[in-house]
C-alpha positions as CSV (number, residue, x, y, z in Angstrom):
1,X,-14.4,17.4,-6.0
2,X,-14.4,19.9,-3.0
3,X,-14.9,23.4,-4.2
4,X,-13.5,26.3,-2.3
5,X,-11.2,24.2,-0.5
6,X,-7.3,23.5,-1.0
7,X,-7.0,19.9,-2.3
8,X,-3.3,18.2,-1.9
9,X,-2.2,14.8,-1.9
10,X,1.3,12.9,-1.1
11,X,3.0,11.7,-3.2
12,X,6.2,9.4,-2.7
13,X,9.4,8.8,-4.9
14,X,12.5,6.6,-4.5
15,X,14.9,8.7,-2.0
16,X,18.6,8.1,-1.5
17,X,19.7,5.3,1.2
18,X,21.3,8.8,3.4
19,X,17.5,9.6,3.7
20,X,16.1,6.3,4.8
21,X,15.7,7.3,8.4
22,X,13.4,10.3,8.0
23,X,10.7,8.5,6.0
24,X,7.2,7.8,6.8
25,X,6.3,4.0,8.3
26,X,3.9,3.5,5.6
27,X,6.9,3.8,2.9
28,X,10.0,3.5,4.2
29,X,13.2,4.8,1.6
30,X,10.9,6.9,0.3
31,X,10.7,11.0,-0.1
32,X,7.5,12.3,0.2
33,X,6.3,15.1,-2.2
34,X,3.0,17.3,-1.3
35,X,1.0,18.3,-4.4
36,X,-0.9,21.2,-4.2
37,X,-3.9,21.7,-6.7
38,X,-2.5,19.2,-9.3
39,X,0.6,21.2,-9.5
40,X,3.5,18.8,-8.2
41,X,6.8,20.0,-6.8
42,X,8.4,17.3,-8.3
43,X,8.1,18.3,-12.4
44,X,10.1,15.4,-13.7
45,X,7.1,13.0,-12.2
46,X,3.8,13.1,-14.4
47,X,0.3,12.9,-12.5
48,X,-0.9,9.3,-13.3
49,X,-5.0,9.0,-13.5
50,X,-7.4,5.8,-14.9
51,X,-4.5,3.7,-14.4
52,X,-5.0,0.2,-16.0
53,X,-5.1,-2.6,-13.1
54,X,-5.6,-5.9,-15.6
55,X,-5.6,-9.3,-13.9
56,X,-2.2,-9.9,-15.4
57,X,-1.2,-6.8,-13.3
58,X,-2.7,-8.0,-10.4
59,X,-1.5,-11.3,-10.1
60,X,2.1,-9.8,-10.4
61,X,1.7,-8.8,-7.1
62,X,1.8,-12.6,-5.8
63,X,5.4,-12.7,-7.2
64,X,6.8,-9.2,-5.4
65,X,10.4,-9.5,-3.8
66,X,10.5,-9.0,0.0
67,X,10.5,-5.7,0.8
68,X,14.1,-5.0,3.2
69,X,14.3,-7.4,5.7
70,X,11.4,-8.6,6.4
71,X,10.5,-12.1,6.5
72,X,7.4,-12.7,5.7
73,X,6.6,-13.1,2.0
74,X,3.3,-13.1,2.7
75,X,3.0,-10.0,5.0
76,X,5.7,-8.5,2.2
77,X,2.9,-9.1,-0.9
78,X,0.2,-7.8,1.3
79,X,1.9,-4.6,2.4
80,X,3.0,-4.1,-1.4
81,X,-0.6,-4.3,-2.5
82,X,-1.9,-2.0,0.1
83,X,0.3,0.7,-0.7
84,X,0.1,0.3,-4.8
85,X,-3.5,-0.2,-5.2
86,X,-6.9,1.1,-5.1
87,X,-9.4,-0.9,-2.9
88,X,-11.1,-2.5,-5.6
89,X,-7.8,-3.6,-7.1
90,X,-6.8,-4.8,-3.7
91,X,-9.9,-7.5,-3.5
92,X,-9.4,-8.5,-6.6
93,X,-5.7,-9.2,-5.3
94,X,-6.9,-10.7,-1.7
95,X,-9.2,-13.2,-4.2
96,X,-6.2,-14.4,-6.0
97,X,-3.9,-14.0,-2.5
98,X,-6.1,-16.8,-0.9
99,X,-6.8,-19.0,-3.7
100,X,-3.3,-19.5,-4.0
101,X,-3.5,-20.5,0.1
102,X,-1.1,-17.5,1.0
103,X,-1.8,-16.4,4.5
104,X,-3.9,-12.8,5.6
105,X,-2.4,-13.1,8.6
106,X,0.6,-12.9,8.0
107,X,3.2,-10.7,10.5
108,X,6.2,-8.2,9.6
109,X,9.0,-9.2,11.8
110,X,8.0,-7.1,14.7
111,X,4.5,-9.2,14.7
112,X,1.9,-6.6,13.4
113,X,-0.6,-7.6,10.5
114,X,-1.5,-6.1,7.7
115,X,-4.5,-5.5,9.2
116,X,-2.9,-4.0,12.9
117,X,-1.3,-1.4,10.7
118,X,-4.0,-0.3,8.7
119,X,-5.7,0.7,12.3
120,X,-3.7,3.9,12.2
121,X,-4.8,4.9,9.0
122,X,-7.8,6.5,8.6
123,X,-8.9,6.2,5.2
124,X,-8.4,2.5,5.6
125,X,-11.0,1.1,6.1
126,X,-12.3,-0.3,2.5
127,X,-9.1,-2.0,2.9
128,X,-9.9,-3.4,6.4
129,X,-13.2,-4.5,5.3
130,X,-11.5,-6.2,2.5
131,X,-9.1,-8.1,4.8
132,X,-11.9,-9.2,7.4
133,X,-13.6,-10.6,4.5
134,X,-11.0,-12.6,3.6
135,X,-10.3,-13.9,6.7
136,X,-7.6,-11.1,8.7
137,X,-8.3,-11.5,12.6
138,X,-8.1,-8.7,14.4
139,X,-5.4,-8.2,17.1
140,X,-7.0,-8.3,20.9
């Protein structure tokens, strides 16, 4: 924990279709909510910590809808992960992910990775090392 400094994280919620267009690219149809010293803006969302990620859990994320039209179900389950889960939880995913023969590689419909996106994100890079591990190429 830093001491002396102001802490905040984002936090993102289900927005209305009108607002789809204003989102972030890392969740799109989403609002995003800043919370400032563990006191959210948002009161009708409870702070969620030590969340349980069983196997059972996990492996759920194998069976994930597309997410809007994108075609890749692979890319789709990938993406999903990234954004739900905590890096450990995410190996444990990529594990199951490839022993089921689904594909790291895997490109949205504009032809990025997984991996190609999480370049822009700085405090990626557990989940980069993940993805190399498993077999994700970079982009040259």
């Amino acid at each position: 924990m830093l001491q002396d400094q102001t802490r905040f994280s984002i936090v993102y919620s289900p927005a209305g279709a009108d607002d789809a267009s204003d989102t972030p690219e890392r969740c799109p149809r989403y609002d995003v909510h800043l919370v400032l010293l563990g006191i959210s803006m948002r009161p009708d969302k409870q702070k969620v910590v030590d969340e349980v990620w069983d196997d059972e859990r996990i492996e759920s994320f194998l069976h994930k809808s597309v997410m809007g039209d994108e075609r890749s179900v692979d890319y789709s389950a990938l993406l999903n992960a990234y954004r739900s889960m905590r890096a450990e939880d995410f190996e444990r995913f990529l594990n199951l992910f490839v022993a089921a023969g689904r594909d790291v590689n895997a490109a949205a419909n504009d032809g990025k990775t997984v991996l190609a996106l999480l370049d822009s994100h700085r405090l990626a890079e557990p989940f980069r090392a993940t993805l190399r591990a498993h077999g994700a190429l970079d982009n040259d």
